[in-house]
Each structure stands twice: as structure tokens, then as C-alpha cells.
N, C-alpha and C positions, 0 to 999 in steps of 0.2 A: 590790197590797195592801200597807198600813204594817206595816211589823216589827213585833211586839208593844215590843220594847226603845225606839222611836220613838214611839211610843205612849204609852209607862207614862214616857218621860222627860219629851215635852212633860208630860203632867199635874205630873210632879214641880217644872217650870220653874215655870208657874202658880201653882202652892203655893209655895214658894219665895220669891216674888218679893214674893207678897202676904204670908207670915210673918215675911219681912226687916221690911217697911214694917208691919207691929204691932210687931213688935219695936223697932224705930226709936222709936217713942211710947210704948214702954213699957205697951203694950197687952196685959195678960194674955188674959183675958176670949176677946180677938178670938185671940190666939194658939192656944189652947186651941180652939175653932170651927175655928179654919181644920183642926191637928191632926186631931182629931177628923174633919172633912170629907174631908181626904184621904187619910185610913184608910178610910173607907167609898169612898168613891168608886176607890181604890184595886182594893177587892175586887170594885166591881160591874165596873169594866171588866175587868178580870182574866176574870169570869165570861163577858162578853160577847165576850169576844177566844177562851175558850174553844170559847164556841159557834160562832161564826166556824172556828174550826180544826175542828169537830168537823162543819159541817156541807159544809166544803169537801173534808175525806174522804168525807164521804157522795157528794157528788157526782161524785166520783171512781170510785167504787163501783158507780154508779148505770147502771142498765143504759138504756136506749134509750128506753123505755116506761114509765120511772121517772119521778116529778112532778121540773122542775127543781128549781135553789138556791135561787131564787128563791121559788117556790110552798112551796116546806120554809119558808122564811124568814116568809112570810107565814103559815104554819100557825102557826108558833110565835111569833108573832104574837098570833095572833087565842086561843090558848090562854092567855098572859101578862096579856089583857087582865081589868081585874077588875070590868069593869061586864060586866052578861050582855048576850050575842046578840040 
């Protein structure tokens, strides 16, 4: 499993690289988008790295007879989705 610190760095590289080259052109507009992008995108992997850690304690926890990480994974899943069943 990736570090979370290897994780939230590559995103920062990506971002970076691309607000250098707006920057370069003197690209407001795109600047501001990119910013903006990986503040959000920031938070949602944050959250998902969350659940990640939160469901790898679960499985830990989990007794014998317990649904795997997997089937947890897939529940919460099919709960996120926002078309119905």
C-alpha cells in the first residue's frame, strides 16, 4: 500500500507542473482552475485515503466470519453510488 505522503506528493507534482506552464503564459484564468482543482481534489483523496485507513483497521478487527475488505469496499461502494439500485 502507498504512503499517504507519496500519494498527496505525486498529486502536488501534477499540480505543480501544470501551474508552472500557466504561469509561464501568463495564464490567470487557468491558474486560478488549476488552484482551485487541487484544493478540491486535495480533500477528496485525503477522504479516500481516510477510508482506506479506516477500513484496513476494520479488517484487522474483523473476526473470521466477518464479510472481507473487499466486500466492506464494495458495500461502500454501492452506498456512494447516486443513481438507485
Amino acid at each position: 500500500m502507498r504512503a499517504k505522503s507519496r500519494i498527496i506528493g505525486s498529486l502536488e507534482t501534477v499540480y505543480t507542473e501544470a501551474y508552472e506552464k500557466a504561469a509561464g503564459t501568463d495564464d490567470r484564468s487557468r491558474m486560478e482552475a488549476l488552484d482551485f482543482g487541487f484544493q478540491r481534489d486535495q480533500i477528496m483523496l485525503e477522504v479516500m485515503l481516510d477510508l482506506r485507513d479506516a477500513l484496513a483497521t476494520l479488517q484487522e478487527e474483523a473476526a473470521p466470519d466477518e464479510p472481507s475488505l473487499l466486500d466492506r469496499a464494495k458495500a461502500i461502494r454501492d452506498l456512494a453510488r447516486l443513481r438507485p439500485r
